[in-house]
C-alpha positions in Angstrom: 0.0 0.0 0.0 2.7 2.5 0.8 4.6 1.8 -2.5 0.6 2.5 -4.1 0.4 5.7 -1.9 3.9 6.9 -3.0 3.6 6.3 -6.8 0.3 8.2 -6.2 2.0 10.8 -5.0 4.8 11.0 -7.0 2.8 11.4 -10.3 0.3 14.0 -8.9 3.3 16.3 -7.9 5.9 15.8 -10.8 3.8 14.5 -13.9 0.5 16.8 -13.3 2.0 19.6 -11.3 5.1 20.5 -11.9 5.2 19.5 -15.8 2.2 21.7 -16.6 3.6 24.6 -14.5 6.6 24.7 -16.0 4.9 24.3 -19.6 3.2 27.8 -18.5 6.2 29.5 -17.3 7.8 28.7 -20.8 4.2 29.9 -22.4 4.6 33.3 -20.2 8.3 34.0 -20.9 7.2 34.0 -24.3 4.2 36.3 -24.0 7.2 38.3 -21.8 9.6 38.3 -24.6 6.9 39.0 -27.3 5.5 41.8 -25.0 9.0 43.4 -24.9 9.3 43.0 -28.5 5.7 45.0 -29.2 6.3 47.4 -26.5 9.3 49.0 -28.7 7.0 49.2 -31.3 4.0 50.3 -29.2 2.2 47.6 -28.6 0.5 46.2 -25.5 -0.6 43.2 -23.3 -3.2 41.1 -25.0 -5.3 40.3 -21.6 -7.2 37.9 -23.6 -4.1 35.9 -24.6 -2.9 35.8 -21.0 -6.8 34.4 -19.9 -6.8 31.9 -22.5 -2.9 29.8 -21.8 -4.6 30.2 -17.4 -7.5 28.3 -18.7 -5.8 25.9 -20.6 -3.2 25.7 -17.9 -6.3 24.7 -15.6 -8.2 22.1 -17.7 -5.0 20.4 -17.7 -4.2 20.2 -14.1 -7.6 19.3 -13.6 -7.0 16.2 -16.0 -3.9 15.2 -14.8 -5.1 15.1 -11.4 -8.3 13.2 -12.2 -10.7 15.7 -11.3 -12.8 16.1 -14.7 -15.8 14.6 -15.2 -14.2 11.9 -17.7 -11.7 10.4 -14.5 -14.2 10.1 -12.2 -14.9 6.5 -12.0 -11.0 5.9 -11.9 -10.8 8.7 -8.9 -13.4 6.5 -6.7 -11.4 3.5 -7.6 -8.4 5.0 -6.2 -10.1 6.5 -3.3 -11.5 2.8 -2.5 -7.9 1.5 -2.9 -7.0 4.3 0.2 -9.7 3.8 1.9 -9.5 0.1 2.2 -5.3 0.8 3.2 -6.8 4.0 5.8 -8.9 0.5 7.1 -6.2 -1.8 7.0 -4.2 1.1 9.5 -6.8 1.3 11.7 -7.0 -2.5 12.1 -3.4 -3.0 12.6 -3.1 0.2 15.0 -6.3 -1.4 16.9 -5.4 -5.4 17.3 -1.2 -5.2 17.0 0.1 -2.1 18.4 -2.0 -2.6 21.9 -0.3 -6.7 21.4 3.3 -5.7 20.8 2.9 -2.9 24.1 1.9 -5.9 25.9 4.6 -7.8 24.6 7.3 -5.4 25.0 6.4 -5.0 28.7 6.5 -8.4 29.8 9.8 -8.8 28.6 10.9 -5.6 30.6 9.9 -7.7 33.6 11.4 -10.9 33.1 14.2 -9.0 32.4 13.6 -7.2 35.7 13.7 -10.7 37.6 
């Protein structure tokens, strides 16, 4: 579960996240450079342009991540695959940790004796 857990992880933060956010800080160092380029001969920020690559920018993180409508039966599969390992944690922490406590301190006192 914890290998499952960390994959999860790993693709939310480096395939989703932090490939689309450097896609649009390449896509705004060109609107930069162009900017600079139309400022010399007058020209100015096209807002519209700016709106457009955010919304695009958006729509993919929200794909990526599986939070469109078209991922949402794989999102409930995955959040039944951490729900049942959330389960399994609570199982172990209720019937083995209180076990292994017990455990632990009889062996303090036959070491004591």
């Amino acid at each position: 579960m914890l290998h499952f857990t960390s994959n999860l992880e790993y693709y939310i933060k480096t395939r989703a996240i932090q490939s689309i956010c450097n896609e649009l800080a390449n896509q705004l160092k060109e609107i930069e450079e162009t900017e600079k380029c139309d400022k010399m001969s007058g020209g100015k920020t096209d807002m519209d342009n700016l709106v457009t690559i955010h919304e695009e920018f958006m729509s993919k993180i929200i794909k990526l991540c599986l939070l469109d409508s078209k991922s949402k039966n794989f999102l409930d599969l995955i959040l039944n695959i951490l729900q049942v390992s959330l389960d399994f944690r609570a199982l172990v922490k209720k019937y083995l940790i209180p076990f292994q406590s017990n455990d632990s301190s009889d062996e303090d006192e036959v070491s004591d004796k």
